[in-house]
N, C-alpha and C positions, 0 to 999 in steps of 0.2 A: 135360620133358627135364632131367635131370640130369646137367652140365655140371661137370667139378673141374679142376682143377693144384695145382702141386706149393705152393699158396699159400692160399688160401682159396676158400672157396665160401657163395651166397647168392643168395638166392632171392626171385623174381620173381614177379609175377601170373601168370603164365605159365610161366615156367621158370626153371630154375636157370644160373647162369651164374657160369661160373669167371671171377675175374680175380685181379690179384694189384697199387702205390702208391708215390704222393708219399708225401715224407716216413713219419713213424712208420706201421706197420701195426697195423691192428685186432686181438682176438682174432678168431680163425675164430669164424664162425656156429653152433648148432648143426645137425648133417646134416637136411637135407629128411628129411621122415619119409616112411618107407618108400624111400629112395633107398639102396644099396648102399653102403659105404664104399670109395671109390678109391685102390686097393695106390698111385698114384701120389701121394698126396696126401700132404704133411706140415704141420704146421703151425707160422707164423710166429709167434715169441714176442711176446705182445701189445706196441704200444706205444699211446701215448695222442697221442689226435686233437686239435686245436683244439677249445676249449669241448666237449668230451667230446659232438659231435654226428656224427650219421652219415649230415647230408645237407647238399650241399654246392653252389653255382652256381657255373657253369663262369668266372664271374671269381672266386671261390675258388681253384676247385681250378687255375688257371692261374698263382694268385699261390705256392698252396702247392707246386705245381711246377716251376715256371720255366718253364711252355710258354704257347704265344700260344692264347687261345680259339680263333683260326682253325684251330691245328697241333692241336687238342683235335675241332672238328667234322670236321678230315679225317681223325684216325685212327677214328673212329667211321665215317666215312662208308668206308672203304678195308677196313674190316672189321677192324681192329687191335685197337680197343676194342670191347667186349659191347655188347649196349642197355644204351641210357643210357634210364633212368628220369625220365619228365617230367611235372612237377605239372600240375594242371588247366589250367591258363595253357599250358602246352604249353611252359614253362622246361627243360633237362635239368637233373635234380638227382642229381649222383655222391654214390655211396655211399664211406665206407670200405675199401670191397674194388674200389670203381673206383680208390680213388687206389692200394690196393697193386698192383692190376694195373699202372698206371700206371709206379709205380717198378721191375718186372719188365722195361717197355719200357724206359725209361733204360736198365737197366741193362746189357738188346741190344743198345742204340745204341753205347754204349761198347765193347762185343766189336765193332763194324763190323759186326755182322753185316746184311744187305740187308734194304730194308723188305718185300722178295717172301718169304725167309725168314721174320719176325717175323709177316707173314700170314698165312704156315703155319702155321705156329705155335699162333697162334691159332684156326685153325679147326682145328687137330686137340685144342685142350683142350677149345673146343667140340664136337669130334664123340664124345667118352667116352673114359673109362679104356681101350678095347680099340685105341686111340691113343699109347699108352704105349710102346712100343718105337719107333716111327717119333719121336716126340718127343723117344725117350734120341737117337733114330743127331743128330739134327739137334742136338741141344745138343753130342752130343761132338764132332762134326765143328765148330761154331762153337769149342768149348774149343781143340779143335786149329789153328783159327787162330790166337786168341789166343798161345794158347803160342809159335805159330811168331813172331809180330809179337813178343813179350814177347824172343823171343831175339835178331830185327831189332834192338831198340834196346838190349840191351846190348851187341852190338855196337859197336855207333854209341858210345854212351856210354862206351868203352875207346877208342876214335879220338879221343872227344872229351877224355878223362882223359890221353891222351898228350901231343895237342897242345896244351893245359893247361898240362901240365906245362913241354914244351918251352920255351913261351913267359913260363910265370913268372920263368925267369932273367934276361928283358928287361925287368920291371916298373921301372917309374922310382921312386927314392924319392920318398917323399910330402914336399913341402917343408913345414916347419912356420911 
């Protein structure tokens, strides 16, 4: 099965599997052969990985992300994260394209958007490119909460720039 988004893709004993990272992004992979190129896909300008490797243990990839190994085995187990690829030892070892998946969730987290949304999400890059439209409606409807929050706090931030102001006429001089 060949699996994309709008981030990277790579491929597994099995199948292909979109994700998108901690910190710097890989270059994309090149495409599974014989796999179709995904009109959704675009790719992320390379960045460079720690010691230029592209496999990783989940107290790695916990350090390069800020998240707890436990909050790392539940988005995998929640279905957030793809398979997680594990050495003979039965270790998970993330790829490059795990940690840029990774930094695509952050970067959900940050819109608020719900972890039942971010789910979705996911299973719809998992279920193919023919997913592509239900993934634009859900990202612009998160956009548009964004935006709505974004207007919330300048708001707020002009109440707060008022009474600021107000109150700067009270400041006490600084005695020397």
């Amino acid at each position: 099965m060949t699996v994309t988004d709008t981030e990277t893709e790579t491929t597994t004993d099995t199948e292909s599997t979109a994700t998108a990272a901690c910190g710097p992004a890989a270059a994309p992979p090149a495409p599974t052969v014989g796999a179709a190129p995904d009109a959704c896909a675009a790719s992320a300008p390379p960045r460079p990985r720690p010691e230029g490797r592209d496999r990783y243990t989940i107290s790695e990839v916990a350090a390069i992300c800020g998240l707890s190994a436990h909050t790392l085995r539940w988005y995998e187990r929640i279905g957030l994260m793809p398979h997680v690829d594990r050495s003979h030892t039965g270790q998970r070892r993330f790829t490059d394209t795990d940690l840029d998946w990774l930094d695509l969730v952050a970067k959900l987290r940050l819109t608020g958007m719900p972890v039942a949304d971010m789910v979705r999400y996911a299973e719809l890059v998992r279920a193919g490119e023919h997913t592509c439209p239900e993934r634009h409606e859900l990202l612009v409807a998160t956009r548009e909460d964004v935006l709505r929050r974004i207007a919330e706090l300048q708001e707020t931030l002009a109440v707060l720039d008022y009474k600021i102001g107000i109150y700067a006429a009270y400041r006490m001089p600084e005695s020397a």
